[in-house]
PDB file of N, CA, C and O in Angstrom:
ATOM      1  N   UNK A   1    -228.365 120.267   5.335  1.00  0.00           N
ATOM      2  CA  UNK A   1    -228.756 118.957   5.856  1.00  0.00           C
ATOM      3  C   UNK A   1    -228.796 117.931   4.725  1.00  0.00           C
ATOM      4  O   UNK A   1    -228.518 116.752   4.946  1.00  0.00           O
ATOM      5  N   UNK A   2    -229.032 118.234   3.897  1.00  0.00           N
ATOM      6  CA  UNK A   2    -228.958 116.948   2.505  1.00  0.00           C
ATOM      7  C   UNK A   2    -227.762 116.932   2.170  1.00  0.00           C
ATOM      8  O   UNK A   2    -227.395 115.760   2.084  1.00  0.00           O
ATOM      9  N   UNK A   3    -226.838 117.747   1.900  1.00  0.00           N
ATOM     10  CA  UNK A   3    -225.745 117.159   1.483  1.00  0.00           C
ATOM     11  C   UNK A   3    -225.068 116.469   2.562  1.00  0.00           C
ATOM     12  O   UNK A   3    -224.305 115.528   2.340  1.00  0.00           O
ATOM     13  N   UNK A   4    -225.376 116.998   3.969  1.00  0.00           N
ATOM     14  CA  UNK A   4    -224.307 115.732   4.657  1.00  0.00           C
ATOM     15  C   UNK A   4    -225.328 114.107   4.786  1.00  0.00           C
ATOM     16  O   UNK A   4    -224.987 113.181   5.521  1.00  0.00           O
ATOM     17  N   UNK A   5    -226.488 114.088   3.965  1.00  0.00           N
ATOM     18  CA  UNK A   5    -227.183 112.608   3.908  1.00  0.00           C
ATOM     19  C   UNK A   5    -226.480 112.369   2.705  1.00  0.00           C
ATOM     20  O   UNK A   5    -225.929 111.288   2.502  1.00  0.00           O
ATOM     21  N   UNK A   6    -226.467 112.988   2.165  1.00  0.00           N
ATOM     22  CA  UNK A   6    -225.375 112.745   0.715  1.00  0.00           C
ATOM     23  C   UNK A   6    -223.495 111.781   1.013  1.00  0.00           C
ATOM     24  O   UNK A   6    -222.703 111.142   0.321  1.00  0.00           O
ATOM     25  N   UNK A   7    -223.602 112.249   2.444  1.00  0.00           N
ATOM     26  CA  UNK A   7    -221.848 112.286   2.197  1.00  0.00           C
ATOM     27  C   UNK A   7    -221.221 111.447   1.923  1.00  0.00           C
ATOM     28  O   UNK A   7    -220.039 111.537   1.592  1.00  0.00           O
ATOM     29  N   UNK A   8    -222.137 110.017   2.028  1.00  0.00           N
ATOM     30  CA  UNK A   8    -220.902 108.807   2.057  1.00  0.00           C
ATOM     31  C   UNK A   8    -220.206 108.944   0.379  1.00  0.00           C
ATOM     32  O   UNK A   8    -219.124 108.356   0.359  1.00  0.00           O
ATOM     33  N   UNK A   9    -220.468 109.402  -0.634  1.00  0.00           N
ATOM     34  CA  UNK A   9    -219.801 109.208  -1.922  1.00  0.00           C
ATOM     35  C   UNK A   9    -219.703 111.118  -2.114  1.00  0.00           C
ATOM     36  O   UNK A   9    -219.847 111.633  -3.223  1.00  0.00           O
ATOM     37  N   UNK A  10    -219.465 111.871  -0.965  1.00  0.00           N
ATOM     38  CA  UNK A  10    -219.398 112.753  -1.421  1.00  0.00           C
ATOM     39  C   UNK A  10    -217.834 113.488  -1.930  1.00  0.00           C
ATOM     40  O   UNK A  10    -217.628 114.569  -2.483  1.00  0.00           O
ATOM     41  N   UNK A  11    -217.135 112.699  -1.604  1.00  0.00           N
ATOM     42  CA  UNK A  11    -215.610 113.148  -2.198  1.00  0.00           C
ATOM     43  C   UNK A  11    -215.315 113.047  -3.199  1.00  0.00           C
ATOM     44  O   UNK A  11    -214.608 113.876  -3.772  1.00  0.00           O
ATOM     45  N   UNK A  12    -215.898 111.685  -3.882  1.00  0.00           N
ATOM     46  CA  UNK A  12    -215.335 111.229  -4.630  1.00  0.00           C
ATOM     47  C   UNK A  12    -216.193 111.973  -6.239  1.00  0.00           C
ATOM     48  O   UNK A  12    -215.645 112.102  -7.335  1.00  0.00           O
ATOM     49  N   UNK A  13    -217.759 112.385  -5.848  1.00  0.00           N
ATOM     50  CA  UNK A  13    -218.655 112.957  -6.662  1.00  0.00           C
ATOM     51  C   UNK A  13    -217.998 114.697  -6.347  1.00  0.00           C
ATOM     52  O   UNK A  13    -218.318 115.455  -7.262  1.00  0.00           O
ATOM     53  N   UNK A  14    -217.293 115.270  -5.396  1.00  0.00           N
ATOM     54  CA  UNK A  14    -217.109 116.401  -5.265  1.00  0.00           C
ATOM     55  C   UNK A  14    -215.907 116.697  -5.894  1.00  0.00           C
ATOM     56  O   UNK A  14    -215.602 117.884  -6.013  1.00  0.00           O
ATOM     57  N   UNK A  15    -215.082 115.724  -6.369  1.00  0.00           N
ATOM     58  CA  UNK A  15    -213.750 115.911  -6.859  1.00  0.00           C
ATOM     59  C   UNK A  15    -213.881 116.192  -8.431  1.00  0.00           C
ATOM     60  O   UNK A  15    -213.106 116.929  -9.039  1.00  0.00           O
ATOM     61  N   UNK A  16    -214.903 115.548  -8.984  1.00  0.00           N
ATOM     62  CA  UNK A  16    -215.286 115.309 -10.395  1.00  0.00           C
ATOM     63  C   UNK A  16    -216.158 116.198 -10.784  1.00  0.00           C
ATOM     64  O   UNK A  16    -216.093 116.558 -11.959  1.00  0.00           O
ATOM     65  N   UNK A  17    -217.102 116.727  -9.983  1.00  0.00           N
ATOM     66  CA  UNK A  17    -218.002 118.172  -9.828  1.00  0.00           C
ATOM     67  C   UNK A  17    -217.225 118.962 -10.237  1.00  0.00           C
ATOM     68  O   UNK A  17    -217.372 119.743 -11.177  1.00  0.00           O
ATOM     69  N   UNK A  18    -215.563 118.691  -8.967  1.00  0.00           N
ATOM     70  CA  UNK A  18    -215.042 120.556  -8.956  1.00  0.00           C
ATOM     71  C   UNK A  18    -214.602 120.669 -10.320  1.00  0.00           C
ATOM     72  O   UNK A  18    -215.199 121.510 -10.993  1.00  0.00           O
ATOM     73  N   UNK A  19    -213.337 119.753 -11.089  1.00  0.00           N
ATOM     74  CA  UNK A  19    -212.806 119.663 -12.043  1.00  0.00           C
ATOM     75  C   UNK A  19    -213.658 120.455 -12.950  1.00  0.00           C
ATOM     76  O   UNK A  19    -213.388 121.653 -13.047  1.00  0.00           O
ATOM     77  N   UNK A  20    -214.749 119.927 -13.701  1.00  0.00           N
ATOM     78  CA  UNK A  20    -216.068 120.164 -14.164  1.00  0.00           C
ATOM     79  C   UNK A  20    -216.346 121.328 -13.725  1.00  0.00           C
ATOM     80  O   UNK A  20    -215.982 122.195 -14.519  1.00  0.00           O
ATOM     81  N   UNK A  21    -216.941 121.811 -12.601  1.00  0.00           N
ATOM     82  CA  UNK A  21    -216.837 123.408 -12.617  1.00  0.00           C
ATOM     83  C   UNK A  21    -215.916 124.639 -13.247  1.00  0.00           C
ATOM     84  O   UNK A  21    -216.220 125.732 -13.726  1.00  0.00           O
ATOM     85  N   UNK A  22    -214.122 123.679 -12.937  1.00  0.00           N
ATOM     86  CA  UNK A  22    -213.397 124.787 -13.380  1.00  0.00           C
ATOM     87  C   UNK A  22    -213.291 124.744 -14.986  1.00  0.00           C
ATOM     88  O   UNK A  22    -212.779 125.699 -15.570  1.00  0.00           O
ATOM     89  N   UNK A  23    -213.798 123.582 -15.726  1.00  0.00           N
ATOM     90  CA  UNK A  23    -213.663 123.574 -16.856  1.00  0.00           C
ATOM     91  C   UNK A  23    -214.341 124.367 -17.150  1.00  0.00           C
ATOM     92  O   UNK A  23    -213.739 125.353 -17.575  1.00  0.00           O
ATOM     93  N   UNK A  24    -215.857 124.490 -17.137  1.00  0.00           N
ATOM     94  CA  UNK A  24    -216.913 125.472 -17.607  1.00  0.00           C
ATOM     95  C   UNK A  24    -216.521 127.106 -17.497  1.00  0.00           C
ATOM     96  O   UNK A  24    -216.620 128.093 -18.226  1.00  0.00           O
ATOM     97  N   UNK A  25    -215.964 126.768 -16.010  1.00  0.00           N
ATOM     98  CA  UNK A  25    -215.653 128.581 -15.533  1.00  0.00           C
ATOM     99  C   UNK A  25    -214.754 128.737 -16.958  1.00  0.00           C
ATOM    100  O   UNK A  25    -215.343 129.441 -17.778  1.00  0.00           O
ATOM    101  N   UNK A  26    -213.555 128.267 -17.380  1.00  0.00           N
ATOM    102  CA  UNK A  26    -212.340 128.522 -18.174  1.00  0.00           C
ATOM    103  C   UNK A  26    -213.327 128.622 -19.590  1.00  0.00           C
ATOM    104  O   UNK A  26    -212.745 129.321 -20.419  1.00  0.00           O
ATOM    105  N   UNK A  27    -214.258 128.270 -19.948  1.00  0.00           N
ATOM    106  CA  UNK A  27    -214.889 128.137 -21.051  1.00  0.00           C
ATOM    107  C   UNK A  27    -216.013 129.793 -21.364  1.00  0.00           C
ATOM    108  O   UNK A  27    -216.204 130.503 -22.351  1.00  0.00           O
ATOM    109  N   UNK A  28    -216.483 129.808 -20.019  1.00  0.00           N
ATOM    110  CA  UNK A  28    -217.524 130.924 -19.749  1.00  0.00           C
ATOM    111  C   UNK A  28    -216.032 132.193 -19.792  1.00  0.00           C
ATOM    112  O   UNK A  28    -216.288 133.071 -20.616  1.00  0.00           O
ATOM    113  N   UNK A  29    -215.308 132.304 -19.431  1.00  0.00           N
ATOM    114  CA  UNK A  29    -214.125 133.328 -19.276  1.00  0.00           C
ATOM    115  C   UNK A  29    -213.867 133.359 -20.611  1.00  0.00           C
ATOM    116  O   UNK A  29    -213.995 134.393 -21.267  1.00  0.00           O
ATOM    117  N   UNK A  30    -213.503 132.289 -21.089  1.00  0.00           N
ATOM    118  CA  UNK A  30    -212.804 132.785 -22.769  1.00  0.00           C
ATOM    119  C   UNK A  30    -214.038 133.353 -23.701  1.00  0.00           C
ATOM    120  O   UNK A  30    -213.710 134.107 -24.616  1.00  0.00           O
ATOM    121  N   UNK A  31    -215.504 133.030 -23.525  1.00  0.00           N
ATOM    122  CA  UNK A  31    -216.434 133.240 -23.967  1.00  0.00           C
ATOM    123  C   UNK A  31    -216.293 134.889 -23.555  1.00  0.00           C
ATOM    124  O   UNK A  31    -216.378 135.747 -24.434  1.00  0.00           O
ATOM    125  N   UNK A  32    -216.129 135.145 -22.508  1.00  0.00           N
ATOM    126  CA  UNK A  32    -216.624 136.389 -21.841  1.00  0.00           C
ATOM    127  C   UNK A  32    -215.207 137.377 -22.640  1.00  0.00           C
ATOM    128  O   UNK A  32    -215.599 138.302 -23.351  1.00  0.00           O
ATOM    129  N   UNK A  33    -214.144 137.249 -22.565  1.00  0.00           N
ATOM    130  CA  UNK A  33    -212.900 137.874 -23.824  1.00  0.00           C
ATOM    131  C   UNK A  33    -213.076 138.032 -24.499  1.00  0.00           C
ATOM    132  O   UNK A  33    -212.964 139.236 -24.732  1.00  0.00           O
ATOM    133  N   UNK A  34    -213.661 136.987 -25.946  1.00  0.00           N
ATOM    134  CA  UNK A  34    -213.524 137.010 -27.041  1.00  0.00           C
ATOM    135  C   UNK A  34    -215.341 138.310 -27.520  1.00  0.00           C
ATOM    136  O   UNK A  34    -215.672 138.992 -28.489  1.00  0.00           O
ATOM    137  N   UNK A  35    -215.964 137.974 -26.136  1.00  0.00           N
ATOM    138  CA  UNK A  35    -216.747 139.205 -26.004  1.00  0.00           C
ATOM    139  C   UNK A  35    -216.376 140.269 -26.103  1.00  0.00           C
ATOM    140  O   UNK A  35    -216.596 140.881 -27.148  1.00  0.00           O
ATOM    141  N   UNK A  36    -215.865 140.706 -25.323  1.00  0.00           N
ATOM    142  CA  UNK A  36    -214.947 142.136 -24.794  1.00  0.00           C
ATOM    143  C   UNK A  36    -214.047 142.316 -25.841  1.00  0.00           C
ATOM    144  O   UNK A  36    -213.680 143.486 -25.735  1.00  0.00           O
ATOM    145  N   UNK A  37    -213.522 141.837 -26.734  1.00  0.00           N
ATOM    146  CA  UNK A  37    -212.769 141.753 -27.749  1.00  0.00           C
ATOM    147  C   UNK A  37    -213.757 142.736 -28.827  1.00  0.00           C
ATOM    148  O   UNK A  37    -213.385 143.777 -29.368  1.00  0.00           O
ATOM    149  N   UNK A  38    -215.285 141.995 -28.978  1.00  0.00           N
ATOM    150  CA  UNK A  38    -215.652 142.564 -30.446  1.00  0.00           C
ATOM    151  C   UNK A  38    -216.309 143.952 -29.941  1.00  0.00           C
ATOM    152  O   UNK A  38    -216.783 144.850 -30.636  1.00  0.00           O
ATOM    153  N   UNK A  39    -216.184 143.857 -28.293  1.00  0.00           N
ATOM    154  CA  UNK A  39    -217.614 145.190 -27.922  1.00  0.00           C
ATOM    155  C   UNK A  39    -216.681 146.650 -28.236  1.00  0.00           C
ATOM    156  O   UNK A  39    -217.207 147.757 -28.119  1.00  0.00           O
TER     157      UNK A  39
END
């Protein structure tokens, strides 16, 4: 229920979220390799 009171700017804040999510994911992944690398 809050995010659809949210919705009128929600595309445009959800597009820039997702980007931003996949950056971190790609960051947390190479983190998580270079792990597995020294274990």
């Amino acid at each position: 229920k809050e995010l659809n009171s949210n919705h009128d700017g929600a595309d445009e804040t959800s597009e820039k979220e997702q980007q931003e999510a996949i950056e971190h994911i790609d960051e947390v992944q190479n983190e998580i390799d270079r792990l597995n690398e020294t274990a």
